[in-house]
Structures are given as C-alpha cells and as structure tokens.
N, C-alpha and C positions, 0 to 999 in steps of 0.2 A: 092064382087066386089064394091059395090055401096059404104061399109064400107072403103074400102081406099079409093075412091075417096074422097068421104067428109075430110078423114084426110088429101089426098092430099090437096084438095082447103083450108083447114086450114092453111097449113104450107107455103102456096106460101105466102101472106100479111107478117107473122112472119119473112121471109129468104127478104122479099123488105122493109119490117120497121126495120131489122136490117141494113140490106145495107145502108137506109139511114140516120140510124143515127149511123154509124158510124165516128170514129173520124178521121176529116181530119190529113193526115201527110206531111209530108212535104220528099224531096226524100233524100234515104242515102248521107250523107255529107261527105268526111275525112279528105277534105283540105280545106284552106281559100277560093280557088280560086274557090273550087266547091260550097261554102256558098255564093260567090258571085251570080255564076250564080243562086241558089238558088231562093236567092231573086230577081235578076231581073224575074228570071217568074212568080214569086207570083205577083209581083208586074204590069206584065203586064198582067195576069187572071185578076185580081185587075180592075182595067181601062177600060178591054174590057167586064167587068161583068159575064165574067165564074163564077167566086167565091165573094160570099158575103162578104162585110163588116166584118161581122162577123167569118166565118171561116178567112180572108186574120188575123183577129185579135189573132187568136188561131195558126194558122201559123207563125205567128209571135213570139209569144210567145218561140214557139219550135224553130227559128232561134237564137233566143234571149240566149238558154239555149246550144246551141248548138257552137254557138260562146263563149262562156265561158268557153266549154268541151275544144274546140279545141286549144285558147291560154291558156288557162291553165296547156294542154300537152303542146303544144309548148315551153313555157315558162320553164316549169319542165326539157325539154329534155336541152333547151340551158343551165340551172342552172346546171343540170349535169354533163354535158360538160364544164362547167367552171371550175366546181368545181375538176372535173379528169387533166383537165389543172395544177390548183392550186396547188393540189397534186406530179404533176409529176415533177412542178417549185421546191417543197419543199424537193422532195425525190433527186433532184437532188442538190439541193446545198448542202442538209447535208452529201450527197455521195462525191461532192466534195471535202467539208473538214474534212470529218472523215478522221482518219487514215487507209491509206491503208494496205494490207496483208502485202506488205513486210517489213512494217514499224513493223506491230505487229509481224512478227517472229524476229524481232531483240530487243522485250519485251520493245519497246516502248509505252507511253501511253501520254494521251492530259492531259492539264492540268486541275482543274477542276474550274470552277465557274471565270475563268477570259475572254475577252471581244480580241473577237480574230480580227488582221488589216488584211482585204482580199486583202489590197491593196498591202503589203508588203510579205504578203504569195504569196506562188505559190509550182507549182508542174510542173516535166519532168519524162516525158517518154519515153522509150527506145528507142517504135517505133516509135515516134515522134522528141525528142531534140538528142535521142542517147546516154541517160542515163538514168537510174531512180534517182529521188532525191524530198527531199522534204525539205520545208524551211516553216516551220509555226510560226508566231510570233505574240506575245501576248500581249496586255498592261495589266497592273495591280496596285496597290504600291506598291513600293519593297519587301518588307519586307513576303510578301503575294506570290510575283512572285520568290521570295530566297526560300519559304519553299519548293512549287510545283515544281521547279526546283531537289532540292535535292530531292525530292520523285520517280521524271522520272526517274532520274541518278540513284539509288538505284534498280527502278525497271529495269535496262537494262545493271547492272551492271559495270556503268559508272567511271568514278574517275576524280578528279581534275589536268587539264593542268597541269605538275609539270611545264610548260615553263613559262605558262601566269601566277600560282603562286607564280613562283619567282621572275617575273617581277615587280608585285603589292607589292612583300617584300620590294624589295627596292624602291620602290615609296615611301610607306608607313616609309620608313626609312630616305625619304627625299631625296634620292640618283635620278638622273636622265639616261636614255639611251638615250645616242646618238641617237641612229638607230628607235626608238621606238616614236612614240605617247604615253604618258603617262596619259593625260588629263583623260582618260574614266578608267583608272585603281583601280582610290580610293576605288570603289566599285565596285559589282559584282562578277559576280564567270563564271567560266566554265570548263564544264566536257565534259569528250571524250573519246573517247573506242584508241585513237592512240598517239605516241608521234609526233613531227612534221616532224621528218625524217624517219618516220615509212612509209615501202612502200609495203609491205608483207601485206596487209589488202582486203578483200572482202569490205566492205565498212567503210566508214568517216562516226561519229559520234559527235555530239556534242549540249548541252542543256547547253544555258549560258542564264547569265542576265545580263543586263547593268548598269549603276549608275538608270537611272532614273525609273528602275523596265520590262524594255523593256525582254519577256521573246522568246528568240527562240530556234526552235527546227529544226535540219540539220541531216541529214542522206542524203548519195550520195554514190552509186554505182562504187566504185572507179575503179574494172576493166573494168566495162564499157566505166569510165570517160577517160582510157589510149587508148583506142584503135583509 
C-alpha cells in the first residue's frame, strides 16, 4: 500500500508539469470570420493579463498559419470555380460551332485550317425559328477556300449549280444577263445537292465560294421550311 502511494505522490508533479507546459493552442478555426473572433479574444486575454506576452506570441504565430491555410483554400476553391466557368464558356462555344448531327448525316464536314466569321454564321432551330438550318461562313484566300470547298462537296456528294455554271460561261464569254447580277460571277464556284426548281428534296444544300475567297456552308430543312 505505502508502495503505491509513493508512485502515486510521484506522478501527481509529472501529470501538473505536464499540464503546464503544455503547448497553448488557440480554438478550431474554419472560417475567416471565426479567425476574427479568434483574435479578438487573444487579443483581450492579452490586455487583461490572463495570457503572457509570450504565449499571446505563440498564439499568434498559429493564427498567422492558420490564416494562410484558410485563404489559400479559399482562393483554391474560387480558382476552381473559375476555371469550371472557363471550361463550360469554351465547351459551349465550340458546341456552338461544330457541326451539328444533322449536318453530319448529310456527310457534311467543316473546312479545315480556315478562320471562321461568327458574326455572319448562325444557326435555326426547329423548336425555336421552325426550321433547322445552318449557314457557316469562312474567310480564307481563295485559292485555299476553292480546294476545301471541293473537298466538302465530294464528301456529301455534292455537284456543281449546272445554273450558276452556266451563268459564269457566259460571263466569262463576255455575254451579259439581263435579269442577273453578274459582277460576283468571274470567280467562284458553287455546289448543291438540288437544281433550282427542284422541290421534291428533304433538304437545301450548298458549299460555295465567292470571288474574294469567302467560303460558305448552307444546309436548311426544306420541309420544314414549307410548312
């Protein structure tokens, strides 16, 4: 009996010099606003001499680390967040001007490596304008926007206006139409899946190019466009 006592009366001084040098902490933190109050009560222990100099310094220290944890999340999360913004800005514009499904079942394709005008493109929708159609149009040099053009047309099985190529014959013959603007004819080309009094067609077709390399691409919804 007397042998535990003695261990007892050992361990009490061990369990109150540990107690008091332990290391002060300061309280769970998780927001700014609780870092605030944080510090105002260190800072009024401080003042009214609860807490020394010294610990208010070691206190401090851990606010100090602890504010760095927390804008640093902070910061992390809003850069996150911008950057999923960023993302959602880019997955939508390129959605906007890829070619749609119905575009690609009719073995259409975009042109490659030329510098597309959003301002002159656009697109309608069924359930919106009451048609599908699309009008995508390209600058390029010509020469560049003639090849990519022939290559659409080949892939969707296109052919050349026999109208607008006979037009250009006799332009190029020197001969003029009445009825006709001729000016934009010299050059260019344009392909189409219809003739111009063709009315028997599920859709309008066509990939032209102008004199000055101007490349566009038309598809519309033609029974739609009747009703």
């Amino acid at each position: 009996m007397k042998k535990w006592l003695f261990l007892f009366l050992l361990a009490v001084p061990v369990v109150l010099l540990t107690g008091c040098w332990a290391k002060p902490q300061i309280q769970p933190v998780q927001t700014l606003a609780e870092l605030q109050t944080e510090i105002t009560r260190i800072s009024d222990q401080l003042l009214s001499g609860t807490i020394t100099p010294d610990i208010a310094q070691e206190l401090f220290e851990q606010l100090q680390s602890k504010y760095t944890e927390l804008t640093q999340t902070q910061l992390l999360s809003r850069m996150t967040t911008l950057q999923k913004i960023i993302d959602q800005q880019k997955d939508a514009i390129v959605k906007l001007w890829e070619l749609p499904s119905r575009a690609k079942n009719l073995w259409l394709s975009l042109p490659v490596r030329m510098r597309m005008d959003k301002i002159a493109s656009k697109q309608t929708r069924v359930g919106k304008e009451g048609y599908d159609s699309i009008q995508y149009v390209y600058r390029w040099p010509y020469d560049y926007a003639m090849a990519e053009a022939m290559r659409i047309a080949s892939g969707a099985k296109l052919f050349v206006s026999p109208e607008i190529a006979q037009a250009q014959a006799l332009v190029n013959q020197g001969k003029s139409i009445s009825w006709l603007d001729t000016s934009h004819l010299t050059k260019g080309i344009v392909y189409t899946n219809h003739a111009l009094t063709d009315t028997k067609i599920d859709y309008l077709i066509n990939v032209s190019v102008d004199a000055d390399g101007l490349l566009t691409i038309e598809a519309s919804n033609y029974q739609q466009m009747k009703r």
